[in-house]
C-alpha positions as CSV (number, residue, x, y, z in Angstrom):
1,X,-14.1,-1.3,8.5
2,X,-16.4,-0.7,5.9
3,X,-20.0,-2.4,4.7
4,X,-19.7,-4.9,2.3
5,X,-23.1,-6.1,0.3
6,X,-22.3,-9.9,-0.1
7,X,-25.7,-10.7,-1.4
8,X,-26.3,-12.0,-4.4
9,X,-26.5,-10.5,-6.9
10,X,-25.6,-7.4,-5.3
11,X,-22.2,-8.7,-4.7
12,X,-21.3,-8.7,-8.6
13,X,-21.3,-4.9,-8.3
14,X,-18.1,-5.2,-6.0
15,X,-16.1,-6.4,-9.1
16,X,-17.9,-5.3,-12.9
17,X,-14.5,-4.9,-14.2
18,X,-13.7,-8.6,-13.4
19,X,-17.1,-9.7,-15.2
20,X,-17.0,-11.3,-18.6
21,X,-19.1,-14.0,-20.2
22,X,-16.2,-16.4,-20.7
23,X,-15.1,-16.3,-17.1
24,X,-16.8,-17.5,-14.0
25,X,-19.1,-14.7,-11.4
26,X,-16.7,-16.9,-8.7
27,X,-13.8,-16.5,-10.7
28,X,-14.1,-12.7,-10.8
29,X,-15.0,-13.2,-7.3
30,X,-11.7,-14.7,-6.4
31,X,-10.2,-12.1,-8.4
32,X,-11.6,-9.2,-5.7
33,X,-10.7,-11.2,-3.1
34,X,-6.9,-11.6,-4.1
35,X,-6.9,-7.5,-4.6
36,X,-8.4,-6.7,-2.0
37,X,-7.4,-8.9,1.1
38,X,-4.1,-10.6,-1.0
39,X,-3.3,-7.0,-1.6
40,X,-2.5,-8.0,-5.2
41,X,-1.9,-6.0,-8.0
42,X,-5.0,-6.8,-10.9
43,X,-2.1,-8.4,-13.5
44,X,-1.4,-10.8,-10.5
45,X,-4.7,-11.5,-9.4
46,X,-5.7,-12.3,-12.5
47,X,-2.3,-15.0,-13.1
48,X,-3.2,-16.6,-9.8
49,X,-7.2,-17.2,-11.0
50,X,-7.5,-20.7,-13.2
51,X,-11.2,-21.4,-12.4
52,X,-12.6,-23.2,-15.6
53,X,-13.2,-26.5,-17.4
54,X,-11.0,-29.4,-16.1
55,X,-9.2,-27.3,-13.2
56,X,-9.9,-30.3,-11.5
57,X,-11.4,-28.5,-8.3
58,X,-8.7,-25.8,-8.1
59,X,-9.6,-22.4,-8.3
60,X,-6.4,-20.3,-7.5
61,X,-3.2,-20.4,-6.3
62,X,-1.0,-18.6,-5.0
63,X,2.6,-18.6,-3.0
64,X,2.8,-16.5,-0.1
65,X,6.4,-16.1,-0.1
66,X,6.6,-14.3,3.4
67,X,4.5,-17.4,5.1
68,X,6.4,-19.8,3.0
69,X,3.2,-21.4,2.2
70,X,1.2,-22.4,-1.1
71,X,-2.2,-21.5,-0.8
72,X,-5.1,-23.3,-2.9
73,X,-8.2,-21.5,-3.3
74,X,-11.5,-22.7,-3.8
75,X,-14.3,-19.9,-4.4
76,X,-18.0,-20.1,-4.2
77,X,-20.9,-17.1,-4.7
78,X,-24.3,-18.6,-3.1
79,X,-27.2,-16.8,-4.6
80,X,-29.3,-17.7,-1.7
81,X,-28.8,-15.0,1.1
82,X,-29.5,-17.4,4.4
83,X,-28.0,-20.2,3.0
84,X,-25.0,-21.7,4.8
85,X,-21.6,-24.0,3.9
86,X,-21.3,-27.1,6.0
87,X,-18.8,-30.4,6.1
88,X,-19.9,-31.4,2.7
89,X,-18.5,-28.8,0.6
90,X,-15.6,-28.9,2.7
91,X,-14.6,-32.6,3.0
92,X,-14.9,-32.3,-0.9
93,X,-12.1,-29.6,-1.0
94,X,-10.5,-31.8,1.2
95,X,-10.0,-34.1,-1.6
96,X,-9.0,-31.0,-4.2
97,X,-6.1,-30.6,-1.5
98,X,-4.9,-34.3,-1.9
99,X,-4.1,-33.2,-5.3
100,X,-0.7,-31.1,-3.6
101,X,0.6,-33.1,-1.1
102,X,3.6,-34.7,-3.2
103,X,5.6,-33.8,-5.8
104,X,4.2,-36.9,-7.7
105,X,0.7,-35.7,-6.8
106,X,1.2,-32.4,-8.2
107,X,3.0,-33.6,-11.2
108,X,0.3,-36.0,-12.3
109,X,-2.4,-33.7,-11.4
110,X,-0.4,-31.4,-14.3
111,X,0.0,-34.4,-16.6
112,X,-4.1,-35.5,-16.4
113,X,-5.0,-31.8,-16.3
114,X,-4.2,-31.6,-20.0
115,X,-4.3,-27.8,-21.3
116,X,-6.6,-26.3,-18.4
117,X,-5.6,-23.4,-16.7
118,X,-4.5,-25.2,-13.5
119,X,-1.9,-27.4,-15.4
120,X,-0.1,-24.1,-16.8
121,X,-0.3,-22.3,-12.8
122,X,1.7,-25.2,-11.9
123,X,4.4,-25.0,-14.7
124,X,4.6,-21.0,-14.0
125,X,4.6,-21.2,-10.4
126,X,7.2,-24.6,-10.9
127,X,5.2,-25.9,-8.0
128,X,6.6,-29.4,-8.6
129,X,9.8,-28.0,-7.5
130,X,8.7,-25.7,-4.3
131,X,6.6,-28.3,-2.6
132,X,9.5,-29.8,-1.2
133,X,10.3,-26.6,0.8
134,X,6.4,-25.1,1.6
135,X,3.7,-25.7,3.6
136,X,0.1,-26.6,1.5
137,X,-2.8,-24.6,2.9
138,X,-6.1,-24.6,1.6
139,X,-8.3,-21.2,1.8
140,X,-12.7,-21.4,1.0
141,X,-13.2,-18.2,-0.2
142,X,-17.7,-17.7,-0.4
143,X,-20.4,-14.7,0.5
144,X,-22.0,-17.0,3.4
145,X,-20.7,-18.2,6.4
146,X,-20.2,-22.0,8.1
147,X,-22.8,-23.9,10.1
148,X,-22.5,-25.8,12.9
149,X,-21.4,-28.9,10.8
150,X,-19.0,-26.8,8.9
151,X,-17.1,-25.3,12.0
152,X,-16.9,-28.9,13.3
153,X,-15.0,-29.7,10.4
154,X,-12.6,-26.9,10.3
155,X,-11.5,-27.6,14.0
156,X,-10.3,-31.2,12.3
157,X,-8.7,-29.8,9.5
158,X,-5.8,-27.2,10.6
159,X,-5.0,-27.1,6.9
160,X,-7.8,-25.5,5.7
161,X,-9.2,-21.8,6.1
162,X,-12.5,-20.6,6.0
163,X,-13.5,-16.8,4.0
164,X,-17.0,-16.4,4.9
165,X,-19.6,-13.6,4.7
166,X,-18.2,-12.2,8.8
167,X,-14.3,-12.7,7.7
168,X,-14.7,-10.5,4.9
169,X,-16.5,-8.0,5.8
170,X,-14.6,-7.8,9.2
171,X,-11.8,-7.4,7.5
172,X,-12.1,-5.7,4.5
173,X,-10.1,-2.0,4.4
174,X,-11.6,-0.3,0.9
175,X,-9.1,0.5,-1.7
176,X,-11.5,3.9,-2.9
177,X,-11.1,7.4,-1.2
178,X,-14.2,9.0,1.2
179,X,-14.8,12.1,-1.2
180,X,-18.1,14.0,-1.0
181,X,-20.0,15.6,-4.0
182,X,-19.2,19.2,-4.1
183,X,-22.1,21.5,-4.6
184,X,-22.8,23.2,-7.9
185,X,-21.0,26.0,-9.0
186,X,-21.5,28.7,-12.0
187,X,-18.9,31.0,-13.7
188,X,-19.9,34.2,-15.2
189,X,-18.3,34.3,-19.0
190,X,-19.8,37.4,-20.2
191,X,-18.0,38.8,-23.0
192,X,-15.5,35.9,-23.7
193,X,-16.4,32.7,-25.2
194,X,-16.2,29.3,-24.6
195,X,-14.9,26.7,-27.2
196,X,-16.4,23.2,-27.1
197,X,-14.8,19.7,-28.2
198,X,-17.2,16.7,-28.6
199,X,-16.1,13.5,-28.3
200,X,-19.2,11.3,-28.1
201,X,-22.3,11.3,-25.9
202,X,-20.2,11.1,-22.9
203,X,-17.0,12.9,-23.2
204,X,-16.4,16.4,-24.3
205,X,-14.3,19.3,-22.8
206,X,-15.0,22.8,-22.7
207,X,-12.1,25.4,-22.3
208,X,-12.7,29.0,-21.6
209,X,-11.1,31.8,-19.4
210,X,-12.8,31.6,-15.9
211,X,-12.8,34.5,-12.9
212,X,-9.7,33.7,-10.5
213,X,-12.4,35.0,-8.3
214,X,-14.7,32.4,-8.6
215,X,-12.5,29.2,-8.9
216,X,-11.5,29.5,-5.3
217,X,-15.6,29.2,-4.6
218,X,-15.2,25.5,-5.9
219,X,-15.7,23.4,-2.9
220,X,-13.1,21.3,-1.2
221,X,-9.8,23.6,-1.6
222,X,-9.6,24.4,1.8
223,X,-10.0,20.7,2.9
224,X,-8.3,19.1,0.0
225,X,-11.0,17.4,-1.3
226,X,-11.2,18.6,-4.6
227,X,-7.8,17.4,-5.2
228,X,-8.4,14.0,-4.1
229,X,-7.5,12.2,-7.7
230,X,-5.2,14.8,-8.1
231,X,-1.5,13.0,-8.5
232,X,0.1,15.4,-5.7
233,X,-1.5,18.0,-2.8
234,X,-0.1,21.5,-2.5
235,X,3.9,21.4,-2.4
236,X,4.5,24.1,0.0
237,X,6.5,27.2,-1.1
238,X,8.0,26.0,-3.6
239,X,10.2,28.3,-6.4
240,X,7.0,27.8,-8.5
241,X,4.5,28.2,-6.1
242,X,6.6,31.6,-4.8
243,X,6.6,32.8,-8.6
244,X,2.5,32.6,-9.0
245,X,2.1,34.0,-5.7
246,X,4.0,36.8,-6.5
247,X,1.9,37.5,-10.3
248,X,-1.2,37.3,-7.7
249,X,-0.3,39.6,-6.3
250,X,1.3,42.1,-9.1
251,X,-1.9,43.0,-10.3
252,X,-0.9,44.8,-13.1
253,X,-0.3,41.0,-14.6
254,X,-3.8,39.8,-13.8
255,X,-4.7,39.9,-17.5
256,X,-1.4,38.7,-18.8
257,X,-2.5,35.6,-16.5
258,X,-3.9,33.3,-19.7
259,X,-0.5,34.2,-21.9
260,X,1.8,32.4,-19.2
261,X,-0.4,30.1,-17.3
262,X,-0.9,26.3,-18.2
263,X,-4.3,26.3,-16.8
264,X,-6.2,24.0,-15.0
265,X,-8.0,20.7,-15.5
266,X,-11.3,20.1,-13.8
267,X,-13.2,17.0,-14.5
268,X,-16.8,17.0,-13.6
269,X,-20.1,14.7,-13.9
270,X,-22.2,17.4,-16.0
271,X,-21.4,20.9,-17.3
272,X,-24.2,23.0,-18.4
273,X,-23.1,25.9,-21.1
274,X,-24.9,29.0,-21.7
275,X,-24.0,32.0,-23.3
276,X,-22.9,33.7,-20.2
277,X,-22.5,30.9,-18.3
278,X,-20.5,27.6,-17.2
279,X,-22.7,25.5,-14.4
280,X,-20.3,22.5,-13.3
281,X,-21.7,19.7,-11.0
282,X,-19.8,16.6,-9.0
283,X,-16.3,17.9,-10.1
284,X,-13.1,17.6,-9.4
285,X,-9.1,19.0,-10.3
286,X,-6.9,16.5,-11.8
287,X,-4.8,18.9,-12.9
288,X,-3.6,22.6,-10.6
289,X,-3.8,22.0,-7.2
290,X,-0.4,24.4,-6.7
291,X,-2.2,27.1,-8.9
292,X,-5.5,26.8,-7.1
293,X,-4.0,26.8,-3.8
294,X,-2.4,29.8,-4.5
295,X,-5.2,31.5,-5.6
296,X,-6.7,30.6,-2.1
297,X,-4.0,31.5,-0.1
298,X,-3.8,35.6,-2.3
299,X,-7.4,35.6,-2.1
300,X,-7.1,39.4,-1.1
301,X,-4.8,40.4,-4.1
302,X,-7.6,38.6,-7.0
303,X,-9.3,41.1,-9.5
304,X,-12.0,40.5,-12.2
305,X,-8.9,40.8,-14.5
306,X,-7.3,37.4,-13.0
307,X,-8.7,35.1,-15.2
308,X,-7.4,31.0,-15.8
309,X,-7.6,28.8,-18.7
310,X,-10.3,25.8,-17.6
311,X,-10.4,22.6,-19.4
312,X,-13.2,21.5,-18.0
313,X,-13.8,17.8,-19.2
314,X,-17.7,16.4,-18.9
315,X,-16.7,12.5,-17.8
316,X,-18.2,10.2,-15.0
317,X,-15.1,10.1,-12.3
318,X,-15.7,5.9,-12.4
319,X,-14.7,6.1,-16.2
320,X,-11.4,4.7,-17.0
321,X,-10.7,7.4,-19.0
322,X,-10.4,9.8,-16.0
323,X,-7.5,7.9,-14.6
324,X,-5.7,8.3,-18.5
325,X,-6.7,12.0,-18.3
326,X,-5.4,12.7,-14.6
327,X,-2.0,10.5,-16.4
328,X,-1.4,12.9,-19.6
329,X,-2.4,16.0,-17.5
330,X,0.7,15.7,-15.1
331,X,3.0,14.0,-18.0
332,X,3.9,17.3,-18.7
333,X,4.9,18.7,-15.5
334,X,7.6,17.3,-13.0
335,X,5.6,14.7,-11.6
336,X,7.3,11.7,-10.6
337,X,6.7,8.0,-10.7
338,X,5.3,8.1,-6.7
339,X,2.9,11.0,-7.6
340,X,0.9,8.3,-10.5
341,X,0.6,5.8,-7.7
342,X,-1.4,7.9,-5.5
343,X,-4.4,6.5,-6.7
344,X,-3.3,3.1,-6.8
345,X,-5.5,1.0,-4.9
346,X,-2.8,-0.6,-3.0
347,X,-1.2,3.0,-1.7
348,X,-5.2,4.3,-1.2
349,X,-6.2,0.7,0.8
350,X,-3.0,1.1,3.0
351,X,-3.3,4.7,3.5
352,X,-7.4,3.7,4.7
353,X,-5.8,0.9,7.0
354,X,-3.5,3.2,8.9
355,X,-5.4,5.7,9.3
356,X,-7.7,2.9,10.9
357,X,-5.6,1.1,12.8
358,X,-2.9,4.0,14.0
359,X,-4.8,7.3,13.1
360,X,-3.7,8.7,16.8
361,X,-0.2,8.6,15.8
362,X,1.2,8.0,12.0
363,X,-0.1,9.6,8.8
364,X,0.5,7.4,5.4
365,X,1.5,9.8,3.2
366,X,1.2,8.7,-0.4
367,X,0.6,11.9,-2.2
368,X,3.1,15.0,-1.9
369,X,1.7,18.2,-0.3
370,X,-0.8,15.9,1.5
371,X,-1.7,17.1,5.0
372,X,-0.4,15.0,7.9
373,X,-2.2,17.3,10.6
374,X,0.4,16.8,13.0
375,X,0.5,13.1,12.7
376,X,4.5,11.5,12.7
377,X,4.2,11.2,8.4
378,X,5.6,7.4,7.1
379,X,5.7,8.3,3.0
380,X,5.0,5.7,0.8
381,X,8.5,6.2,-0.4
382,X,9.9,5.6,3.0
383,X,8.0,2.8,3.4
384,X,8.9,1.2,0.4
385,X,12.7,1.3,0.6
386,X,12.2,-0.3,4.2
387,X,10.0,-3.0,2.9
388,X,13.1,-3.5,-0.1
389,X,15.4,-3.7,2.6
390,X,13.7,-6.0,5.3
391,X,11.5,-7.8,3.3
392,X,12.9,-8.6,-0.1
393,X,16.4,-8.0,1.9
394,X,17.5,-6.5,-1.0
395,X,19.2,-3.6,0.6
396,X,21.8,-2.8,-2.1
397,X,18.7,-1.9,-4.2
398,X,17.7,0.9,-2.4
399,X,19.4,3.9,-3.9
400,X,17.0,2.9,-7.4
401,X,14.1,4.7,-5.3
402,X,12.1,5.3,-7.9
403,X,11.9,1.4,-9.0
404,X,9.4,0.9,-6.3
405,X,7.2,3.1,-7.9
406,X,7.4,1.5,-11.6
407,X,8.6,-2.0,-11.9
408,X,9.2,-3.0,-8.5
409,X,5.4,-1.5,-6.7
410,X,3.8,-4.7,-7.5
411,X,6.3,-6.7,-5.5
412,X,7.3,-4.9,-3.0
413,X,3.6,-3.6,-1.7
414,X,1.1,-5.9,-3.5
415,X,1.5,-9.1,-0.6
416,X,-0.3,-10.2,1.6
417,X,2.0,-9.5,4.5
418,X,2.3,-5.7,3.5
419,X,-0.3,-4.3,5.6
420,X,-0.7,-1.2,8.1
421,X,1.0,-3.2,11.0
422,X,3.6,-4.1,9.2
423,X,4.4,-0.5,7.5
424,X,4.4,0.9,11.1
425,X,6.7,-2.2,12.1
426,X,9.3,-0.8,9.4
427,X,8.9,2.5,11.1
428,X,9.8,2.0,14.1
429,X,12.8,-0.1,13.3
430,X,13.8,2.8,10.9
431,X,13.6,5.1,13.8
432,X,15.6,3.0,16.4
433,X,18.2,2.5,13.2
434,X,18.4,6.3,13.6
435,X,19.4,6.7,16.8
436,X,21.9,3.4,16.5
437,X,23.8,4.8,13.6
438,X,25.4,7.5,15.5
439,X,27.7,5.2,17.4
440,X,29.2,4.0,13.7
441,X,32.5,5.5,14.1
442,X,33.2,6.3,10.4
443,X,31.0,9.3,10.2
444,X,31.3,9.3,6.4
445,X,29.7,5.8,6.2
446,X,27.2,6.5,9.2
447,X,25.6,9.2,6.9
448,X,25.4,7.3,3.8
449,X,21.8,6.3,3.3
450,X,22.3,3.1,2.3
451,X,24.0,2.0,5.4
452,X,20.6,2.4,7.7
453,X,19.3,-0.1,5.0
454,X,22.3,-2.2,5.6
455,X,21.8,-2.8,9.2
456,X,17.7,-3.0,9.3
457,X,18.5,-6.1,6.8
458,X,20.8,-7.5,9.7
459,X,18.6,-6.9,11.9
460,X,15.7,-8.7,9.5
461,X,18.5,-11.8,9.4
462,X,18.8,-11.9,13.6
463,X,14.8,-11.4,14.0
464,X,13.8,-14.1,11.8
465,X,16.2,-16.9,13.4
466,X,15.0,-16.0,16.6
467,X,11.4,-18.1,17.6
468,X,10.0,-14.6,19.2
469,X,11.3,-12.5,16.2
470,X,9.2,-15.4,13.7
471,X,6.5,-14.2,15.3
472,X,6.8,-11.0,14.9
473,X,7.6,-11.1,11.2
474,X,3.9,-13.4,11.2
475,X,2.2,-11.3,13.4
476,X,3.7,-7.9,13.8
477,X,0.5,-5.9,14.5
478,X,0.5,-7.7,18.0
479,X,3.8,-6.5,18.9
480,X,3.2,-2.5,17.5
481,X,0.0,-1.8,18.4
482,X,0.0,-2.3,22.2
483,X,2.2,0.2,23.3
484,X,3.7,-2.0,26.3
485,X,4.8,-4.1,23.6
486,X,6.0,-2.1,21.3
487,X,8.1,-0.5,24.2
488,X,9.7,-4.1,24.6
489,X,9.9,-5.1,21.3
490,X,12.1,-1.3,21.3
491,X,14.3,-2.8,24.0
492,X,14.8,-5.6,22.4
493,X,15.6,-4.5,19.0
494,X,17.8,-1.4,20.8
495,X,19.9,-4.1,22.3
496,X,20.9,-5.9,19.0
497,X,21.5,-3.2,16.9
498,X,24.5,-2.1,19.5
499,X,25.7,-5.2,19.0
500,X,25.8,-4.9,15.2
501,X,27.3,-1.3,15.4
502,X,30.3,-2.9,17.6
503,X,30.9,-5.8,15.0
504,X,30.6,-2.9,12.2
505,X,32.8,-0.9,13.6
506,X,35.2,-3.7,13.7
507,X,34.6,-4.7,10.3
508,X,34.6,-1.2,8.9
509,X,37.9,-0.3,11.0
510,X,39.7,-3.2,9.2
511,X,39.1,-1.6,5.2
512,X,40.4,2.2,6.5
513,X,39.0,5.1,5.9
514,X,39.7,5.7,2.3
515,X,37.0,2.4,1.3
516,X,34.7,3.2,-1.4
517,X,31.5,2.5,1.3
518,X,29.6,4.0,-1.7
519,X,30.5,1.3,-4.1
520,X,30.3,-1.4,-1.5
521,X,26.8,-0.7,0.1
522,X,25.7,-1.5,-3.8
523,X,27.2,-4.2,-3.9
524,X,25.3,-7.5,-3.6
525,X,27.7,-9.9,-2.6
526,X,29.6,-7.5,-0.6
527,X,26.3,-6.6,1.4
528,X,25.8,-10.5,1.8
529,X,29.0,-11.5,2.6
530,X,29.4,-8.8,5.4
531,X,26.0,-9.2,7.3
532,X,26.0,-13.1,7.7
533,X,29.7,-12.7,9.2
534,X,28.4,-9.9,11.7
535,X,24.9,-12.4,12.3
536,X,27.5,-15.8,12.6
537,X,29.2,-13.4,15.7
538,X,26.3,-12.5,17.0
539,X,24.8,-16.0,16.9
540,X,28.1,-17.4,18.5
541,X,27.9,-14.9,21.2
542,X,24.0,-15.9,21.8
543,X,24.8,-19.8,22.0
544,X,28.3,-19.5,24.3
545,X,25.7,-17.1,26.8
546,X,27.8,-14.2,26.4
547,X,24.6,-12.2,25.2
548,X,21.0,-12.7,25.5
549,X,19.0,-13.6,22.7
550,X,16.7,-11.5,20.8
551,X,13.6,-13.2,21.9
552,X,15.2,-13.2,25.6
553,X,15.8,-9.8,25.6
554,X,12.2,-8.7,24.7
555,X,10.5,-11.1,27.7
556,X,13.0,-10.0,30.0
557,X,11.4,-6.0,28.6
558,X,8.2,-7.4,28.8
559,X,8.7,-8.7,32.7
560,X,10.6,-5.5,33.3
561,X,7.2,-3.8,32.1
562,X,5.0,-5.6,34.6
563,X,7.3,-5.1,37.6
564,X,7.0,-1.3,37.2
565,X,3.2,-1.6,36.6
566,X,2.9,-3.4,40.0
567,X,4.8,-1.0,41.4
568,X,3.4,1.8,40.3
569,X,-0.1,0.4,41.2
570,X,1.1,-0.1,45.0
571,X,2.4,3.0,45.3
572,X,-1.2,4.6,44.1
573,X,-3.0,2.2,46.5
574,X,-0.9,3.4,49.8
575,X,-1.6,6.9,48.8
């Protein structure tokens, strides 16, 4: 959890990107709040915002396509700090919500709406359309909390929730990374100059050959914290990292170092030049983490002669033309589309959240290189091909890896339901898949990656028809995060899964072993076709009483649980 200042006008510093005279300080309010609990990504935030002139009351929308709900936002910023939101303001959004509870009611509330913003949300979001099939909910979204009168009103009005100054800061997880100032550091440049390139008042960049010796002073190598906006950590022994180990340590290349070297990028808050000096304060690498960590690791083999090409680029770190720098710097190397989302917001505010929630156990690993300190790792990557599979159930997708990363990283981890339970709910199912997939009798299609994607989406379609397993996909941090439960919900889930290896095996055994599994698993209405006829057997099965249910099977784990427990207990009380 961290501290949130809602007070006015202290909470406008929360969002100054978001601020702009022809938009409302509530509006850019709303915005934050759809990033940052929404888990939105800012182009979608943004759509889902219509607060102006003749939005008849309506401040947002959005669909929440995992609760199946459409959720109508009213936001308010009070400027008074003990001021409080009681029935009236609630009763009158009351009457915004009347506005959605029929298709007619929508479409005239479009018609009379004329060109405001809240007449074009409805066309985009064809909301006329989808109200037939979701639930209306209405969310208050302000930085003060109910009274007495307000509460009252709540408990009468299921359909509407309540975002006050306690909600949000309970349970806000901050999208920014915990990275301390580094102390000042100086190079010695005697004999060797530095060349300078001004680009305003703010900007310029200063390259010059710099002591191997005293780069690997710089603060924060050893911890990784000068590499925190750095696109990856340090990649191991790699065949590049091998090669600049071994020029470390060939010393007779130590000058030769500048010819063959791409050099290193440092950003930093102020650099003070001097004829024989470079003083750097509040920096950071953007670019040669692998090259730096080196250097750290041959300490022992550096000379004076071991000298790097520096770019070292005066900028604030807050100014958005560090993220473009940190972007062009690594263009040129073999980064890949996961390494530029490592300071995504969405990848740092999930990475906060498990480390906050499940630090004991699982690292969120959403930078290569990055330390897991013996932690089980979950990769962002991972993560996101699980999410494909049994959220969008789109498992046929999953061998274009690198889409959720570009086009796809909005959808498949900007909602509301992606969070740090439900990454570590993906994990565990991936892990039980693991085991499960041995049984597969064709070897050749047991070891095909896309196959363990194939059965967590049959296991997504048996969960979600099952009244326990709807729960779970609503609230699966209650199932993972007690241990006892997540031991039963492993039962449960155990028990299914050898019931769809048995119908695969059947199904596979009928197509021989010559079947292009490879073209198959990509194929969309193969995939479809295939699962609902193994989830119609199992279903059957379920209703003659041949098998338990899903939701069966985990109580029965759960009562198992208990029984032991008691047992256990009497045994220590005899003793």
């Amino acid at each position: 959890m961290s501290a949130l200042d809602l007070s006015y006008p202290n909470i406008l510093d929360l969002f100054p990107e978001h601020l702009d005279p022809k938009r409302t300080e509530s509006a850019s309010f709303l915005i934050w709040y759809f990033e940052n609990y929404l888990r939105l990504d800012t182009i979608e935030a943004v759509d889902s915002v219509c607060d102006q002139k003749g939005d008849k009351g309506v401040d947002g929308i959005y669909i929440n396509e995992d609760a199946n709900t459409i959720e109508i936002y009213q936001s308010a910023i009070s400027q008074k700090k003990k001021s409080t939101v009681g029935d009236t303001a609630l009763k009158e959004f009351a009457g915004t919500l009347k506005q959605f509870e029929t298709a007619a009611a929508i479409q005239n509330l479009r018609d009379t709406a004329g060109k405001a913003d809240v007449a074009h949300l409805i066309d985009r979001l064809d909301l006329v359309n989808k109200i037939t099939t979701y639930d209306v909910v209405g969310v208050f979204v302000t930085n003060i909390d109910l009274d007495a009168n307000g509460k009252a009103y709540l408990k009468s009005h299921p359909g509407i929730r309540f975002f006050g100054a306690t909600k949000l800061s309970d349970t806000f997880i901050s999208a920014s990374r915990d990275t301390r100032i580094p102390k000042p550091l100086t190079f010695d440049i005697s004999g060797y100059e530095a060349s300078t390139y001004v680009v305003d008042r703010n900007h310029e960049a200063i390259i010059a050959p710099l002591k191997a010796t005293e780069l690997v002073k710089m603060d924060g190598i050893k911890n990784q914290a000068l590499f925190a906006f750095n696109v990856r950590g340090p990649l191991g022994r790699t065949q590049v990292n091998r090669d600049i180990a071994g020029s470390i340590r060939t010393k007779s290349r130590h000058k030769l170092f500048p010819l063959f070297h791409n050099g290193i990028t440092v950003i930093a808050d102020k650099i003070h030049v001097t004829k024989d000096r470079i003083k750097i304060e509040n920096y950071f690498v953007v670019n040669g983490c692998q090259s730096l960590s080196e250097l750290y690791n041959n300490g022992s083999d550096l000379t004076d002669d071991l000298r790097i090409l520096v770019k070292l680029i005066k900028m604030q770190s807050s100014s958005p033309l560090s993220e473009l720098v940190t972007t062009f710097s690594n263009n040129q190397n073999g980064a890949k589309a996961r390494d530029f989302k490592s300071n995504n917001p969405i990848q740092i505010r999930l990475q906060n959240e498990i480390r906050e929630k499940y630090g004991d156990e699982f690292h969120y690993e959403i930078k290569r290189g990055e330390e897991s300190k013996g932690l089980a790792t979950i990769t962002n990557e991972a993560a996101g091909l699980l999410l494909l599979a049994f959220d969008l159930k789109r498992p046929w997708a999953t061998h274009r890896k690198y889409q959720i990363f570009e086009d796809d990283h909005a959808e498949v981890f900007g909602r509301p339901a992606v969070d740090a339970d439900r990454i570590v709910l993906c994990h565990i199912l991936a892990t039980r898949i693991d085991a499960a997939i041995a049984k597969l009798q064709n070897t050749l299609f047991a070891k095909y990656a896309l196959t363990h994607f194939l059965l967590l989406y049959i296991c997504r379609m048996i969960i979600e028809a099952d009244e326990v397993g709807r729960d779970i996909l609503q609230r699966p941090g209650a199932y993972v995060e007690d241990k006892k439960q997540r031991q039963a919900l492993i039962s449960a889930v155990d028990k299914i899964l050898a019931d769809i290896v048995i119908d695969l095996n059947a199904e596979v055994a009928q197509l021989g072993d010559e079947f292009d599994y490879r073209g198959k698993l990509r194929d969309e209405v193969w995939v479809k076709d295939l699962a609902h006829r193994i989830v119609a057997e199992y279903t059957k099965l379920v209703a003659r009483n041949r098998i338990n249910s899903f939701g069966q099977d985990f109580k029965d784990a759960v009562s198992a649980s208990k029984k032991t427990l008691r047992r256990v207990m009497a045994r220590s009380h005899k003793r």
